[in-house]
GUFILUM-263447 format. One line per 5 residues: number of its first residue (from 1); their letters; for each residue x, y, z of C-alpha. Coordinates in steps of 0.5 Angstrom, whole numbers, plus 500, padded with zeros to 3 digits. Each point is the difference from the previous one (the first is absolute). Last residue first. Layout:
// residues N
NUM) A) X,Y,Z ~ ... .
// end
This chain:
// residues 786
786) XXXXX) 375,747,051 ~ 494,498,498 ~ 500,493,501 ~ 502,502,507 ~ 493,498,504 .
781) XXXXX) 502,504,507 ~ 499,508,500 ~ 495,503,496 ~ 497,494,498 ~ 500,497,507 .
776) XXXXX) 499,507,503 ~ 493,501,496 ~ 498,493,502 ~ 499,501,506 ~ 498,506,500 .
771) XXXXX) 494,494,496 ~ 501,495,506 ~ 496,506,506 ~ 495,501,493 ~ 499,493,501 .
766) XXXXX) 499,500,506 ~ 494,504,501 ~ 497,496,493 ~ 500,495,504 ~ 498,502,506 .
761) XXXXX) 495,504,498 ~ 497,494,496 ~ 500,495,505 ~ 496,503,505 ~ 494,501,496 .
756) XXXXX) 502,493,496 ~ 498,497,507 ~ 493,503,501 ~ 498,497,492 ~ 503,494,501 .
751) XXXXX) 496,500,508 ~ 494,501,496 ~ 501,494,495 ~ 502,496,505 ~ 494,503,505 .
746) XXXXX) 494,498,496 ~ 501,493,498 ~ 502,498,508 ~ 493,504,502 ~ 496,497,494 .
741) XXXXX) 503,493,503 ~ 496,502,507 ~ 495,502,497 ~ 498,493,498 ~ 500,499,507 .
736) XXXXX) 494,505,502 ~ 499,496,507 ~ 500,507,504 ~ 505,498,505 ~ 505,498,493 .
731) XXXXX) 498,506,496 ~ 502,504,506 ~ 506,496,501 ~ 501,501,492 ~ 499,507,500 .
726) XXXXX) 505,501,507 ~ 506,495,497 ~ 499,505,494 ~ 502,507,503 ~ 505,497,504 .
721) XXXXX) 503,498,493 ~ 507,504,501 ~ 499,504,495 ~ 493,501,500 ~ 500,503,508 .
716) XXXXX) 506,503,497 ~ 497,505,495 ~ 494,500,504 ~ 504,503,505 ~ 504,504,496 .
711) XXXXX) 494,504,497 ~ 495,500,506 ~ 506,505,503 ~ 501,504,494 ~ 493,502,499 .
706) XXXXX) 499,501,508 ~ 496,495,505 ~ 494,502,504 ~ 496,495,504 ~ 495,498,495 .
701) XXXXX) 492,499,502 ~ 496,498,494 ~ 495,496,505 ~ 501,501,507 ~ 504,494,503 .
696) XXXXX) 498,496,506 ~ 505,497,502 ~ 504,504,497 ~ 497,506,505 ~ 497,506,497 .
691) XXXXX) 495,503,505 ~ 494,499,504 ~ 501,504,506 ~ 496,506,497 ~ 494,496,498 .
686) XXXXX) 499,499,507 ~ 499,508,501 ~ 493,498,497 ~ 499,505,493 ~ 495,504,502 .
681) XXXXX) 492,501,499 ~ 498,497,506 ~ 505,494,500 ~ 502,498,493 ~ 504,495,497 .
676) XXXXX) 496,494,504 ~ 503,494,502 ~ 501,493,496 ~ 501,494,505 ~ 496,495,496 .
671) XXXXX) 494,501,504 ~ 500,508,498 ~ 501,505,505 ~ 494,505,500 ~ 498,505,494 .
666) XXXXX) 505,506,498 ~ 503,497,495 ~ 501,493,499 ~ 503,498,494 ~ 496,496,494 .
661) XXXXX) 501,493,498 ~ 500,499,492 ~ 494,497,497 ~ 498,504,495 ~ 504,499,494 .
656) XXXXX) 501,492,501 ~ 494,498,497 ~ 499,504,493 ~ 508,498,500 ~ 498,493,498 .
651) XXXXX) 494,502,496 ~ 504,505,496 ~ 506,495,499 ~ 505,504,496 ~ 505,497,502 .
646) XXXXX) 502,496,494 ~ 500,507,496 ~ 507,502,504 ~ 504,500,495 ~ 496,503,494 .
641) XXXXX) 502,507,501 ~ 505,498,495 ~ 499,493,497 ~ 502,494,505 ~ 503,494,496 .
636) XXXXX) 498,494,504 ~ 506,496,497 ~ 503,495,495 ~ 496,501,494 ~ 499,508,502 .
631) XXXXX) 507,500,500 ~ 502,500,492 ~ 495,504,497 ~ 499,505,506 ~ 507,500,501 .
626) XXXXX) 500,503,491 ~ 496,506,503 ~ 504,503,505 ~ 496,504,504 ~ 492,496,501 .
621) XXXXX) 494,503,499 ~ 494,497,502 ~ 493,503,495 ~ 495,503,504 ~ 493,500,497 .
616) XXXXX) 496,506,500 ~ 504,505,494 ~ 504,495,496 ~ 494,495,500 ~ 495,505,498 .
611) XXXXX) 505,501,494 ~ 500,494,499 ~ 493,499,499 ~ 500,491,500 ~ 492,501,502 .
606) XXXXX) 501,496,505 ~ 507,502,503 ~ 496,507,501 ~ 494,498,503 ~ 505,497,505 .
601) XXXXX) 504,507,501 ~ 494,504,501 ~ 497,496,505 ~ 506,500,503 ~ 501,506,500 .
596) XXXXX) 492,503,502 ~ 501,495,506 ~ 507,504,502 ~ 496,506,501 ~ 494,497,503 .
591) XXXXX) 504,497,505 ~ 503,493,499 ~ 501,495,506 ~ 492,497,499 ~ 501,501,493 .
586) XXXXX) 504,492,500 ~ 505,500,493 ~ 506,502,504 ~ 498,495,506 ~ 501,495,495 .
581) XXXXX) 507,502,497 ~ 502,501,508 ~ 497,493,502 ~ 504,496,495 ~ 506,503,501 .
576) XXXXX) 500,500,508 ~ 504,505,503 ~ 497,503,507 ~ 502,494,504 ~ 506,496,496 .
571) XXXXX) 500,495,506 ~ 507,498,502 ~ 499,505,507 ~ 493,495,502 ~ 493,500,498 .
566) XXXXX) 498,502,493 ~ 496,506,498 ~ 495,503,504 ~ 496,495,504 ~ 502,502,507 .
561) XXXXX) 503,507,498 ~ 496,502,507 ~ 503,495,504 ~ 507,501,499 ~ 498,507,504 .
556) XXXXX) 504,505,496 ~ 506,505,503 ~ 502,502,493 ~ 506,497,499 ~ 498,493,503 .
551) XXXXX) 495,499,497 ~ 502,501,493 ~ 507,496,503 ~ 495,493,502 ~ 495,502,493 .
546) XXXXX) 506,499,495 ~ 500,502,493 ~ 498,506,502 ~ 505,502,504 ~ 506,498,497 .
541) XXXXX) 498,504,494 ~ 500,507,505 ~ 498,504,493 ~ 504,507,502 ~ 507,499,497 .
536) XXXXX) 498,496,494 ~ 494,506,499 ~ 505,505,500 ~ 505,495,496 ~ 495,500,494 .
531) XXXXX) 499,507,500 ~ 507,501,500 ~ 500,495,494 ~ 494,504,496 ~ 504,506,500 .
526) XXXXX) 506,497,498 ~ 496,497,495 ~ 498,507,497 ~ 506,502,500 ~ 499,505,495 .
521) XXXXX) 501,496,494 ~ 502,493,503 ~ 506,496,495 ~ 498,504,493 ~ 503,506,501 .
516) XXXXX) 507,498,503 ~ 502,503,508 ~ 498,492,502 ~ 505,497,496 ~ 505,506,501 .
511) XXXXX) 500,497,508 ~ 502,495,499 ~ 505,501,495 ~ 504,504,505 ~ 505,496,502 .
506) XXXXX) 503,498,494 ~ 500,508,499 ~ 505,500,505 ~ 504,494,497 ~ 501,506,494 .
501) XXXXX) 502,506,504 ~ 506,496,503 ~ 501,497,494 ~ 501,506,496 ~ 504,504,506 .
496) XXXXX) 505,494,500 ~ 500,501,492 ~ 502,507,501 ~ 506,498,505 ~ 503,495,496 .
491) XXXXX) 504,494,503 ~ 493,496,499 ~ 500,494,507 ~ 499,505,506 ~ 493,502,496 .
486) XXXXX) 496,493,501 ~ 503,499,507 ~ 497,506,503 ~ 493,499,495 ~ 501,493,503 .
481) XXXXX) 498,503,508 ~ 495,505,496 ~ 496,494,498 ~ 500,496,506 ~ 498,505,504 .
476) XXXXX) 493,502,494 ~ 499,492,501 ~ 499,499,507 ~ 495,506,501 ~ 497,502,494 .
471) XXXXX) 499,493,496 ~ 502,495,507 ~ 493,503,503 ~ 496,502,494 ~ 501,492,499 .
466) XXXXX) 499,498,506 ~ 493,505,500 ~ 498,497,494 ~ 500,492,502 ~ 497,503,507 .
461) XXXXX) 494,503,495 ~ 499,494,496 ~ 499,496,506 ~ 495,505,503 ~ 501,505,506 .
456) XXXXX) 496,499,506 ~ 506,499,504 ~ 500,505,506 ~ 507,501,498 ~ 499,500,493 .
451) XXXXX) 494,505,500 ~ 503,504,505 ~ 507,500,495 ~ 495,502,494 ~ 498,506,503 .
446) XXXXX) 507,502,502 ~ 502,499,492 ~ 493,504,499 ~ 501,506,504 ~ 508,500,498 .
441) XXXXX) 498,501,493 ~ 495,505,502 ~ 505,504,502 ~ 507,501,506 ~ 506,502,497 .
436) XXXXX) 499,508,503 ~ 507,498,505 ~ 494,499,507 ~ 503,493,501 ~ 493,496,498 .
431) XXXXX) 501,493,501 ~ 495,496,496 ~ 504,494,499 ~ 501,503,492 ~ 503,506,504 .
426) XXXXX) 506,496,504 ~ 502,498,493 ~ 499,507,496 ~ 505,502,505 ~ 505,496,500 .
421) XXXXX) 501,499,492 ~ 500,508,500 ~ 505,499,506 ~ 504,497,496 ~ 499,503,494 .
416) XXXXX) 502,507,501 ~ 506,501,505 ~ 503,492,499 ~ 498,499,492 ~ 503,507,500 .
411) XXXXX) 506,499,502 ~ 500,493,496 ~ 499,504,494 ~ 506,505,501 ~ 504,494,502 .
406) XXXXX) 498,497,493 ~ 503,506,497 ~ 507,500,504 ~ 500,493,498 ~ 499,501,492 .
401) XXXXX) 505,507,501 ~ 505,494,503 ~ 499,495,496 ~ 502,505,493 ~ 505,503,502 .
396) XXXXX) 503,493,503 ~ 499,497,493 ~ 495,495,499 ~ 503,493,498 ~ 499,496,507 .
391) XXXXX) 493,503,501 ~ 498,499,508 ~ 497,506,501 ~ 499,500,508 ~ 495,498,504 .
386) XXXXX) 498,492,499 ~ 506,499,497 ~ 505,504,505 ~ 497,496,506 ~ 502,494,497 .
381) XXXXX) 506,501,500 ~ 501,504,507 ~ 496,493,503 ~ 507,497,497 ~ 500,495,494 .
376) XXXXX) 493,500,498 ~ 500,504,495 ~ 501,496,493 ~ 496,496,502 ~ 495,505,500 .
371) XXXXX) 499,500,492 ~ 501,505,496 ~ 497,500,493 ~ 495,494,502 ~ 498,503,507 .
366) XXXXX) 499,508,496 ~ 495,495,495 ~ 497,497,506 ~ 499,506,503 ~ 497,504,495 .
361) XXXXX) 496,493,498 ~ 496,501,507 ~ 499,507,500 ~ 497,500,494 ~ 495,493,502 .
356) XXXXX) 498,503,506 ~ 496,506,498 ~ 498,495,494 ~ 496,495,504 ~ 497,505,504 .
351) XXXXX) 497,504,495 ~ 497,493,496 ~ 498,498,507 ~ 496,507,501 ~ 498,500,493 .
346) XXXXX) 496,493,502 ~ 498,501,506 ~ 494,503,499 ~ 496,499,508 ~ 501,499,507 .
341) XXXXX) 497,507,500 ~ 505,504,505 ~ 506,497,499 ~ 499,498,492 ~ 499,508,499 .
336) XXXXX) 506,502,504 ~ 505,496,496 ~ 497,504,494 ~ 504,505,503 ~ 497,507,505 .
331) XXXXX) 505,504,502 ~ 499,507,496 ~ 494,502,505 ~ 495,506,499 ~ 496,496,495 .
326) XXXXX) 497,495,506 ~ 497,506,503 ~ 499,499,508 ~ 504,505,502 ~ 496,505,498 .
321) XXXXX) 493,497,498 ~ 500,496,494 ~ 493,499,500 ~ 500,492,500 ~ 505,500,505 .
316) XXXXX) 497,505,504 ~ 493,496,499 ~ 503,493,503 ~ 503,504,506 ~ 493,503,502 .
311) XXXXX) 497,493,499 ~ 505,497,505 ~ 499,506,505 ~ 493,499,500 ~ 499,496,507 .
306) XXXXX) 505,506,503 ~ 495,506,497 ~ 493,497,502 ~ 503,499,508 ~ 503,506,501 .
301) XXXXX) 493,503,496 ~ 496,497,507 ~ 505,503,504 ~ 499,506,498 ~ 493,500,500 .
296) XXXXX) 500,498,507 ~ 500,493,503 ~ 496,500,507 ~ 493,502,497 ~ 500,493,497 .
291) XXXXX) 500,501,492 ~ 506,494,498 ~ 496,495,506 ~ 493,501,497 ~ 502,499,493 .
286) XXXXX) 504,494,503 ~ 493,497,503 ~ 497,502,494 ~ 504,496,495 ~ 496,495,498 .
281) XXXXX) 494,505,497 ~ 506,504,496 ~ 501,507,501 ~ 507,500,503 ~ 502,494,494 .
276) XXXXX) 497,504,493 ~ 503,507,504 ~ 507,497,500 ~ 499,496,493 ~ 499,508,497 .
271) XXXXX) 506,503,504 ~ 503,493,496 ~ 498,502,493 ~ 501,508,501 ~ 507,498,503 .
266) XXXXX) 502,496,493 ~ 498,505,495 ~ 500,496,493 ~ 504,504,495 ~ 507,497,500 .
261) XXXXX) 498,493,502 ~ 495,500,494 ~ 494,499,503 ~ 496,506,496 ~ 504,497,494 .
256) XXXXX) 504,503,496 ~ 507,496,500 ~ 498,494,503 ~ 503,497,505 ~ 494,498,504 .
251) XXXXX) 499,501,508 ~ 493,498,502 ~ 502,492,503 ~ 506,504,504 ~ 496,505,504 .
246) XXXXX) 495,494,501 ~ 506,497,503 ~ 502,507,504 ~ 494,499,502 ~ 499,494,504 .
241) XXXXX) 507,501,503 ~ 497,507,502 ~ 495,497,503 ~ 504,496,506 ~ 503,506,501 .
236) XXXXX) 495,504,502 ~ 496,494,504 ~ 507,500,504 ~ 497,503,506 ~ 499,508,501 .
231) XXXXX) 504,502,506 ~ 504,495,501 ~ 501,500,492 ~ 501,507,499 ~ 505,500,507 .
226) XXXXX) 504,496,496 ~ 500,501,493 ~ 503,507,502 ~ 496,507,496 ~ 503,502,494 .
221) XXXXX) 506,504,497 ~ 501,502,493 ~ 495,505,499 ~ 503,504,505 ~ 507,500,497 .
216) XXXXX) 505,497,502 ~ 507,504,502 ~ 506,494,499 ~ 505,499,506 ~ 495,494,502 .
211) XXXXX) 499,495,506 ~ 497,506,504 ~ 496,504,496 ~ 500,507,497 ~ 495,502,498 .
206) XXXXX) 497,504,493 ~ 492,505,499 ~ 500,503,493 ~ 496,505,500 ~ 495,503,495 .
201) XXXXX) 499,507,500 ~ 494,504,501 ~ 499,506,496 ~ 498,507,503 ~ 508,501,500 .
196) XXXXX) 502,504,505 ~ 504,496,503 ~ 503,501,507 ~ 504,494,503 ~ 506,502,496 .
191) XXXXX) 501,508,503 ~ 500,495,506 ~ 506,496,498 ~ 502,493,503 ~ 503,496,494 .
186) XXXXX) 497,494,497 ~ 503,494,501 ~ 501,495,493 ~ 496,495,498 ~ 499,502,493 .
181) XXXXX) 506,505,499 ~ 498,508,499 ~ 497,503,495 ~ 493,500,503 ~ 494,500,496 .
176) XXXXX) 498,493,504 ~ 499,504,506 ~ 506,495,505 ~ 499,498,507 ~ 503,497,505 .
171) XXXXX) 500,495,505 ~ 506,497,506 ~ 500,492,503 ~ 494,497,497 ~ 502,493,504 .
166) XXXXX) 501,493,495 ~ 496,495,498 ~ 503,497,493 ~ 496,498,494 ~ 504,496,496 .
161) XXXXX) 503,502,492 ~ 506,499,502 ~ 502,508,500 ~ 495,500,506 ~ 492,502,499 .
156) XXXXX) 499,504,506 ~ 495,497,507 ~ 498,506,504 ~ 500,500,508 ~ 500,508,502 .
151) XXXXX) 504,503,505 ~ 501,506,496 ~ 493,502,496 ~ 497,496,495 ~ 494,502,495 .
146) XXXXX) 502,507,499 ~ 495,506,500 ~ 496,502,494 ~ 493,497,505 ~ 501,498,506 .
141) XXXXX) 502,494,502 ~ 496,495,505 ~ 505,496,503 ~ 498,492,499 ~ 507,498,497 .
136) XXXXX) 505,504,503 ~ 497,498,507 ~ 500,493,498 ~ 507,498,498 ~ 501,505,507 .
131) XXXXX) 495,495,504 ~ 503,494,497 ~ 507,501,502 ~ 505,502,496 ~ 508,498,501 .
126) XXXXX) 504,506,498 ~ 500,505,507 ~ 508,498,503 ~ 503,502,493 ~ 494,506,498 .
121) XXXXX) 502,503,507 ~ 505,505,495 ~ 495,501,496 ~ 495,501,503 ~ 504,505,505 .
116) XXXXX) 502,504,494 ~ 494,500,498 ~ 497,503,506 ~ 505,505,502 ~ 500,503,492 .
111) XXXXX) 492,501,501 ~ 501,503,506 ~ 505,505,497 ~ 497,502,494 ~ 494,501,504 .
106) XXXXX) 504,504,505 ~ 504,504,494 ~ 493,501,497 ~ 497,504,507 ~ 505,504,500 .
101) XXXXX) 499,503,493 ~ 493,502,503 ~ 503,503,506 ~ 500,496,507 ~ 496,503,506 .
96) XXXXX) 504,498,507 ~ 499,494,502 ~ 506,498,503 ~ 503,501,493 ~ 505,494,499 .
91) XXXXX) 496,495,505 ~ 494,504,499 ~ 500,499,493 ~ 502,494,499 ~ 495,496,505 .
86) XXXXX) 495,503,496 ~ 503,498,494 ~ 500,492,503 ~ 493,502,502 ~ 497,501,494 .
81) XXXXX) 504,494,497 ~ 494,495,501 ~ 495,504,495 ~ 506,502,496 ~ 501,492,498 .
76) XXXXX) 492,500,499 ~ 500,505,494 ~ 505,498,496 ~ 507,499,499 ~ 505,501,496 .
71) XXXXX) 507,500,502 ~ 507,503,501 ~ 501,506,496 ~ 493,503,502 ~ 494,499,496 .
66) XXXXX) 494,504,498 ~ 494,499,498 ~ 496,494,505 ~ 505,504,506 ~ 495,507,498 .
61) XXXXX) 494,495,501 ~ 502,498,508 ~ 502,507,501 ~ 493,504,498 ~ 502,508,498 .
56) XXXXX) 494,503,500 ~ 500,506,495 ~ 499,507,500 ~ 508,501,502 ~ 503,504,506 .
51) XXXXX) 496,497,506 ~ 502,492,497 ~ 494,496,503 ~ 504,495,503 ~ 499,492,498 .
46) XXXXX) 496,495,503 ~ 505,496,504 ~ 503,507,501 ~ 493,503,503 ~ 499,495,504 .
41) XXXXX) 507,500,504 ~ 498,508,500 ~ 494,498,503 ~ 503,497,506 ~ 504,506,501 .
36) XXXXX) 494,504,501 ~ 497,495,503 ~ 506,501,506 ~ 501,507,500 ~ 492,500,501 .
31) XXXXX) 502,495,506 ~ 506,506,502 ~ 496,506,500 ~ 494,496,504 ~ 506,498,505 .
26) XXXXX) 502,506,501 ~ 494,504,500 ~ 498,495,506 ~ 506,501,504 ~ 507,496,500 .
21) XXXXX) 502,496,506 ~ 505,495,495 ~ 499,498,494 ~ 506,499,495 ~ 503,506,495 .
16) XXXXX) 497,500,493 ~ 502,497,494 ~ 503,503,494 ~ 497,503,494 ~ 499,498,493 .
11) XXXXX) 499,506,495 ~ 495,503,495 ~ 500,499,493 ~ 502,494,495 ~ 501,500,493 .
6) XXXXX) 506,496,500 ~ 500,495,494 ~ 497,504,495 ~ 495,497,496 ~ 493,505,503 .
1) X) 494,496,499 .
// end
């Protein structure tokens, strides 16, 4: 096939002038005219046969390869827009024959004119129907080309860590030899478009979506959850919780072992549990739904690579996929491990303990030399104390280079640290603002803000988040704020630059802890925490402890979960202790494999092998081996991976596996009102009118917001505690009142650490106002010097 962008023959012509009395050769000549000119429309849409070259040159493939310097797009989009380069050229050429160069520039140009378009309609066209949630969903897709095209629904990972549905705006492509940076747009070149290589290249396929700046890549993209669910029903969803538990049960800590969480291939184990489920006798009538004739190959792929999102996140993180590998970040403290296991708080408390002691006893020693009393005559004194070297037996040289030096520190607080400060605050919330700061550290605190907002986290996971809270976000303001204090109370400047770089090591101690050889080699409890909270995040506990909201969720009959669990929304439903240890034990819920297990882990405790047991038998492990001495006294102390080991109630899920409603495809309207997808093969026209509405909301639909935007609203929203008065009133309407004190603990503390994000900056702004101040003063005012 021949790559240039223009291998074109052959010329386009004009229209002939209307009938009126002409003879029968001439209208014959004219009818001939006509097929021909209809052939040559056939011929552009098929491809030209290039009379100058050996090759056939095939529009629709060439538009595969190449790319202009607006978008991609495949085979489908050149297919609609044929008629828009015909346009082109009779409106510009007059149907005149146009040369191979030409016939480029009015690609280049449609496809320009249609971007744009897109874009600029994008405001007045963001609200999804359900046929375009469709329509990207079940378009069959070549193979090499594309997944998306412009116009397409997708849902992409936000920086919070939350699926947000948002429109494919532009497409590029990168071949993976490529210099160029990740993401960017290739340039349009035709010497670029022909490669003489026999080799196929992989190429890398980005996006751009509304909702974000970023270029994502295609692998991180998915289908919506909406048009999934109204396509296939819930049944999906209802088994991955069944398997992201038995996920859990196989995963070990156990460096070696073949299910260690490092070596075990979770996507294997889940596309294993996929074919498992469609294949089994109680499945038949979703198996016969999933391969109807309506639903293509690719949507059925759609849907199999959305249901495994959870299991892809959990194998990047135990693979140290880029942007995942937990060695990459620097910010990790042995506050974050508390934060995210809930466990081994004994060197945190310990660290905690000493980073507020020595700033503490710096300002009870600076006090008891100098007290305050002394400067409270005027709100000028007091001023000078708190800004400006206040040492009554240092000479005026010697406090003037002092307070000169200080003014250099605040200068570079105020330029430097500050926004620092600021900036790794607004990221620890899961705001990416596009300044390179954004890793898996981030990734992680974003997670653990979803399992507390969602409240699945444990006790001990809400003590260490307070706890990481105040220790890296209050504390680290406070201490700089006594840094400046600190310093203004020696008159020599060497000593101002030994104590500013002192207090800043105090702050630090954290995360020297966590950098020694002894506390997490390879961080391999890190891994194991982001796993940890991947599972947090996509578990939905308060589902399945309560068979009303199960229900609920996913669209079931409350008739058919009759006899499943408890009855009502303060049973425990799925989790029940006793059935889980039983049902662990019952060879009906096992497979082959997992029988073979067992059985060689009973054997194991019997003959007392423990090496046997090592290898078959898996052992609880907790981070934090001193916690579990003291707190398994007090409290049902949950090892890692062991968190949801009551909900492993197999005879409960083998019953609620099966049973979800399934949609109306092509059949007639049903009794409940559900009518039919399709109408002779097509999506029905209705569906274009079922659209985004609040009423009646799509799932992870967001109206688009900047970075900074979101920044200052949540900001205030915390401040002013609107964001409160709104968690408790919904705690309120949903009869969940214990939450209600949880939601008043958690925002003074939040609301502590929002506030000295403020404070700090205007604390250390004016005092570098006061310190030229303080250059005057003693330059010009104090006369002891004189």
């Amino acid at each position: 096939m021949n790559k240039s962008s223009a291998s074109f023959s052959g010329g386009f012509t004009g229209g002939g002038n209307r009938r009126g009395n002409k003879s029968k050769a001439q209208q014959k000549k004219e009818r001939i005219a006509a097929r021909l000119e209809e052939q040559k429309r056939k011929n552009f849409k098929a491809g030209f046969k290039d009379e100058t070259a050996d090759e056939a040159f095939d529009i629709a493939n060439a538009m595969k390869k190449a790319v202009n310097k607006h978008s991609f797009r495949s085979a489908d989009y050149w297919k609609d827009k044929c008629e828009l380069v015909m346009a082109e050229i009779y409106e510009e050429h007059q149907g005149a024959p146009v040369s191979r160069d030409t016939m480029s520039k009015i690609i280049q140009t449609v496809a320009h004119k249609y971007t744009g378009d897109l874009i600029e309609s994008l405001d007045s066209d963001f609200e999804p129907s359900m046929k375009e949630l469709w329509d990207t969903i079940l378009r069959h897709r070549e193979e090499g080309e594309p997944m998306y095209i412009a116009g397409d629904w997708v849902e992409f990972l936000d920086d919070d860590m939350t699926w947000k549905l948002g429109k494919v705006v532009m497409a590029a492509f990168r071949e993976v030899e490529d210099i160029g940076t990740q993401g960017q747009m290739m340039p349009y070149e035709r010497n670029n478009l022909h490669d003489s290589s026999d080799e196929e290249k992989d190429i890398d396929f980005f996006y751009k979506v509304s909702g974000t700046k970023k270029h994502i890549a295609e692998k991180d993209l998915r289908a919506s959850e909406e048009g999934l669910t109204r396509l296939f029903g819930f049944g999906p969803w209802i088994w991955q919780q069944y398997v992201l538990l038995k996920l859990e049960r196989s995963l070990r800590i156990q460096e070696g072992h073949v299910n260690d969480f490092e070596n075990f291939d979770s996507i294997a184990f889940a596309e294993r549990q996929w074919r498992e489920w469609i294949e089994h006798h109680n499945n038949r009538d979703f198996r016969k739904h999933f391969y109807n004739r309506l639903i293509t190959d690719d949507g059925r792929q759609a849907l199999k690579d959305h249901i495994l999102t959870p299991f892809k996140l959990v194998e990047k993180i135990a693979t140290g996929e880029p942007g995942w590998d937990v060695n990459e970040a620097n910010e990790f403290g042995v506050f974050t491990y508390t934060n995210h296991f809930g466990t081994g708080m004994t060197v945190p408390l310990i660290v905690a303990v000493i980073q507020w002691t020595i700033p503490i006893l710096l300002l009870y020693f600076n006090f008891s030399e100098s007290p305050p009393k002394d400067y409270t005559d005027s709100l000028l004194d007091l001023g000078r104390y708190v800004f400006c070297v206040v040492d009554e037996e240092a000479g005026k040289r010697d406090t003037l280079l002092t307070t000169m030096m200080v003014l250099c520190i605040q200068i570079l607080y105020t330029t430097k640290v500050v926004v620092d400060r600021m900036l790794s605050f607004l990221t620890s919330l899961g705001l990416d603002l596009g300044l390179g700061t954004y890793n898996v550290y981030y990734r992680f605190n974003a997670m653990r803000i979803r399992v507390r907002e969602s409240r699945k986290e444990t006790f001990g996971q809400s003590v260490g988040y307070t706890l990481d809270l105040l220790m890296n976000t209050f504390y680290i303001c406070v201490l700089y704020m006594v840094n400046i204090f600190n310093i203004l109370q020696t008159s020599k400047p060497f000593e101002v630059l030994l104590n500013a770089l002192a207090l800043e090591f105090v702050g630090e101690i954290d995360e020297e802890f966590v950098s020694s050889t002894w506390w997490d080699p390879d961080r391999r409890w890190m891994k194991a925490a982001g796993i940890k909270l991947v599972l947090q995040v996509y578990i939905e506990k308060q589902l399945l402890k309560s068979k009303v909201l199960f229900s609920e969720a996913y669209n079931l009959n409350k008739r058919v979960l009759k006899g499943i669990g408890g009855g009502d929304s303060g049973s425990t439903f799925m989790k029940n202790k006793e059935q889980a240890e039983e049902d662990g034990r019952n060879y009906d819920y096992m497979t082959e494999e997992e029988r073979l297990e067992f059985d060689l882990a009973e054997l194991s405790l019997e003959c007392n092998n423990e090496k046997a047991i090592t290898q078959f038998q898996k052992e609880v492990e907790y981070f934090g081996s001193i916690d579990k001495f003291f707190l398994s006294s007090f409290c049902d102390l949950h090892g890692v991976f062991e968190q949801y080991a009551d909900y492993r109630t197999w005879s409960l899920w083998d019953r609620a596996l099966y049973v979800a409603e399934l949609p109306n495809l092509d059949g007639r309207t049903k009794k409940n009102g559900t009518q039919a997808i399709f109408k002779k093969g097509d999506i029905r026209a209705r569906w274009d009118r079922v659209t985004h509405t609040r009423r009646e909301p799509f799932r992870n639909f967001y109206k688009r917001h900047s970075a900074g935007s979101k920044a200052f609203f949540q900001m205030l929203s915390t401040i002013v505690f609107f964001e409160l008065g709104g968690k408790i009133s919904d705690s309120i309407k949903e009869g969940k009142y214990a939450d209600v004190v949880f939601w008043i603990y958690d925002a003074v503390f939040e609301w502590m650490s929002y506030m000295i994000q403020i404070i700090f900056p205007m604390y250390n702004l004016t005092g570098l106002i006061f310190g030229f101040f303080c250059v005057y003063y003693i330059q010009y005012v104090e006369d002891k010097w004189d």
